[in-house]
C-alpha positions, 0 to 999 in steps of 0.5 A, a space after each residue: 152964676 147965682 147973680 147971672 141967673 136971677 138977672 135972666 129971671 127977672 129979665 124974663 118976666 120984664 119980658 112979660 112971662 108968667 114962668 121962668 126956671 132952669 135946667 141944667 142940660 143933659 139926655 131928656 130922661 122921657 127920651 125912652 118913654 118917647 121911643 115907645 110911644 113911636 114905636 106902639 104908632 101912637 103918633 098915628 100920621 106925625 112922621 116928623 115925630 119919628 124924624 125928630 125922635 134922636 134931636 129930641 134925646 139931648 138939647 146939646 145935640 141942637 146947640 153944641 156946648 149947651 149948659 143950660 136949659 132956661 123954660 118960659 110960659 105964658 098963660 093963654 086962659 080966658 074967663 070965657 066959659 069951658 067948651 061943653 057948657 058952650 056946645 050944650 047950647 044947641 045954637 049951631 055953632 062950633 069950638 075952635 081951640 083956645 090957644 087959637 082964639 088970640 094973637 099966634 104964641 109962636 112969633 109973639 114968644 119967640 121975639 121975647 125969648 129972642 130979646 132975651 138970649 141977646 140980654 144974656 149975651 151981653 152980660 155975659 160975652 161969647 155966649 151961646 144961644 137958641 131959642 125953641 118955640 114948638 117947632 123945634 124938636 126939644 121935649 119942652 114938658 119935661 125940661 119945664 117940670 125939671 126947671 120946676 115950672 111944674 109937673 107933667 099932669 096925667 093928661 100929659 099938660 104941664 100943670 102949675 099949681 098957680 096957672 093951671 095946663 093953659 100954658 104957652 111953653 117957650 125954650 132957650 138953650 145957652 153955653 152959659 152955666 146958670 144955677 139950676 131950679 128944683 123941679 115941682 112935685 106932682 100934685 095930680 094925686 087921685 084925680 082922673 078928671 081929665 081921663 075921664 072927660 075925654 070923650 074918644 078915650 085917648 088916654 089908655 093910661 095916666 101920661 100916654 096919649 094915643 094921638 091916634 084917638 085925640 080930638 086935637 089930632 084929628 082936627 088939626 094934624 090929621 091928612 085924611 078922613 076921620 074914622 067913623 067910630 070917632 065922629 060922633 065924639 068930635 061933637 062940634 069941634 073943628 080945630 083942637 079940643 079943650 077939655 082935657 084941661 078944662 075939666 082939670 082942678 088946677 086950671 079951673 081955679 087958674 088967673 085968667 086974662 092975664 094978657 091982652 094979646 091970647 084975648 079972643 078974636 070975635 070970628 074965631 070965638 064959637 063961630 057958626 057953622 054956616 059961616 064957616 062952611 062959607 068960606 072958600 079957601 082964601 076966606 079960610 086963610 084970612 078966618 085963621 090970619 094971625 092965629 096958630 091954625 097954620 098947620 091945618 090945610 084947607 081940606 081938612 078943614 073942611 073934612 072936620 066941617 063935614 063931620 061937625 054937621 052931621 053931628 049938629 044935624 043928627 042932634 038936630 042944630 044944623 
C-alpha cells in the first residue's frame, strides 16, 4: 500500500501538480456544518447547492466502494500586483478574477487527473475510479486539508503554508486502499485580514461566508439585480473578487508563475471598461473563450458592467 502510494505521489507531480495527498473515505465531517449553512440561506440563489447537499455527506455515495480519497492542487498565483493597488489607479479599468486570467483549470486538470486514475488502474488491476473538478458534488476543502494539503483559513480557502489559498483543487476517488497523509495543522492564529478587507462584509464569523453578500456571488452566480446597498462595495469588479486572499499572509509570501498555462491573457488582465461594455454577446463569448467564466450569462454580465460604471462615474473615471 506504502509503495502504491508514493508511486501515485510521484505520478501526480510528474503530471505537473503542485500537492498531492491522501485521505481515507468515509462521511465529510463539515456534512453538518454544511446543512446549516443551507438552511440559514446562505447560499442565496445556488439551489444546486441544496440538490447536491446529500452527495456532498459521503464520496462513496459518487463512487461505490471508494477507500480512498487522493487531492491535487495547482497553484494559479501570478506576480501581478493585488486588485486594490490596480483599481486605485482611477484609469477606467475593471478587475476580473485571477482564476479567470488563464487557461480554464477545469479541462486542464481534469485530463491530468484523468491520466492519473489510468496509471492507478494499471498497477493495480480492477481498480475503481473517478475524477472531480469543481462540478462534482465533493466537498474538496475539507478532503484537501484531511489529505494534509492544508487547513481551512478563515476565509473558508485551503491555505498551504507554501503556496498560499491560490489553488486549483482537483479529486480522484478509487476502490484502492492508499496510505493515508496527516492533516495540516491550522496556522491562521490571530490574524483577520481577509475579514476584515472584505469589503461587503461576507463574513459573519471565521469559516462562514454569506455567499449572499460576497463579491464573487454577485458577479458570477447571481441571476438578477445586484442589491443596492452592495453596489458601491463592487467597486469596479465585473467577474469574481481577490482580495479576501490577496490580503492573506501566506498567499502573499507564496511562489508565483509556477505555470505558464494560469498566465494572463491580455484581454482579460484589468481591461477597460468601455471595451467591454462594447461587446455584444457573441463579442463577450469570444472575450471569456478558453477562461472559467462559462458560468456567467451575457446578461449579468452586463448587470455588473452597470454597476461598475456607476461606480467609476461616481468616483469620476468613467
Amino acid at each position: 500500500m506504502d509503495d502504491l502510494s508514493t508511486g501515485l505521489k510521484q505520478r501526480a507531480l510528474a503530471e505537473g501538480f503542485d500537492l498531492v495527498g491522501v485521505a481515507a473515505a468515509g462521511a465529510a465531517r463539515t456534512a453538518p456544518a454544511l446543512r446549516r449553512w443551507l438552511d440559514a440561506g446562505r447560499h442565496g440563489g445556488m439551489a444546486w447547492m441544496e440538490r447536491s447537499a446529500g452527495l456532498r455527506a459521503d464520496p462513496r455515495l459518487l463512487l461505490p466502494g471508494c477507500r480512498s480519497v487522493v487531492v491535487v492542487a495547482m497553484s494559479y498565483r501570478t506576480s501581478q500586483p493585488p486588485s486594490l493597488a490596480c483599481l486605485d489607479r482611477h484609469d477606467g479599468r475593471v478587475w476580473v478574477s485571477r482564476y479567470a486570467w488563464g487557461r480554464d483549470y477545469h479541462h486542464l486538470l481534469r485530463r491530468r487527473l484523468v491520466r492519473l486514475g489510468r496509471w492507478l488502474e494499471a498497477e493495480q488491476p480492477g481498480a475503481g475510479w473517478r475524477v472531480c473538478v469543481d462540478t462534482t458534488p465533493v466537498l474538496e476543502r475539507e478532503w484537501a486539508a484531511r489529505a494534509g494539503l492544508g487547513w481551512i483559513g478563515k476565509n473558508t480557502s485551503l491555505l498551504n503554508r507554501r503556496l498560499g489559498s491560490e489553488l486549483f483543487l482537483g479529486v480522484l476517488l478509487t476502490t484502492v486502499e492508499l496510505a493515508p497523509d496527516a492533516p495540516a495543522s491550522d496556522h491562521c492564529g490571530r490574524c483577520t485580514a481577509c475579514l476584515d478587507a472584505c469589503p461587503t462584509a461576507a463574513f459573519p464569523e471565521p469559516r462562514v461566508l454569506d455567499a449572499r453578500r460576497c463579491i464573487a456571488y454577485l458577479t458570477i452566480e447571481l441571476r438578477g439585480p445586484v442589491p443596492e446597498e452592495l453596489r458601491p462595495a463592487m467597486g469596479a469588479m465585473v467577474a469574481g473578487c481577490d482580495i479576501c486572499q490577496e490580503v492573506c499572509p501566506w498567499t502573499r509570501r507564496a511562489p508565483a508563475d509556477l505555470h505558464d498555462q494560469f498566465a494572463p491573457a491580455p484581454h482579460r488582465l484589468r481591461p477597460l471598461l468601455a471595451d467591454l461594455d462594447g461587446l455584444d454577446e457573441e463579442g463577450f463569448r469570444r472575450w471569456r473563450q478558453g477562461s472559467a467564466l462559462g458560468r456567467i450569462p451575457y446578461s449579468q454580465f452586463r448587470r455588473s458592467l452597470a454597476v461598475v460604471r456607476a461606480n467609476l462615474e461616481r468616483r469620476g473615471q468613467g
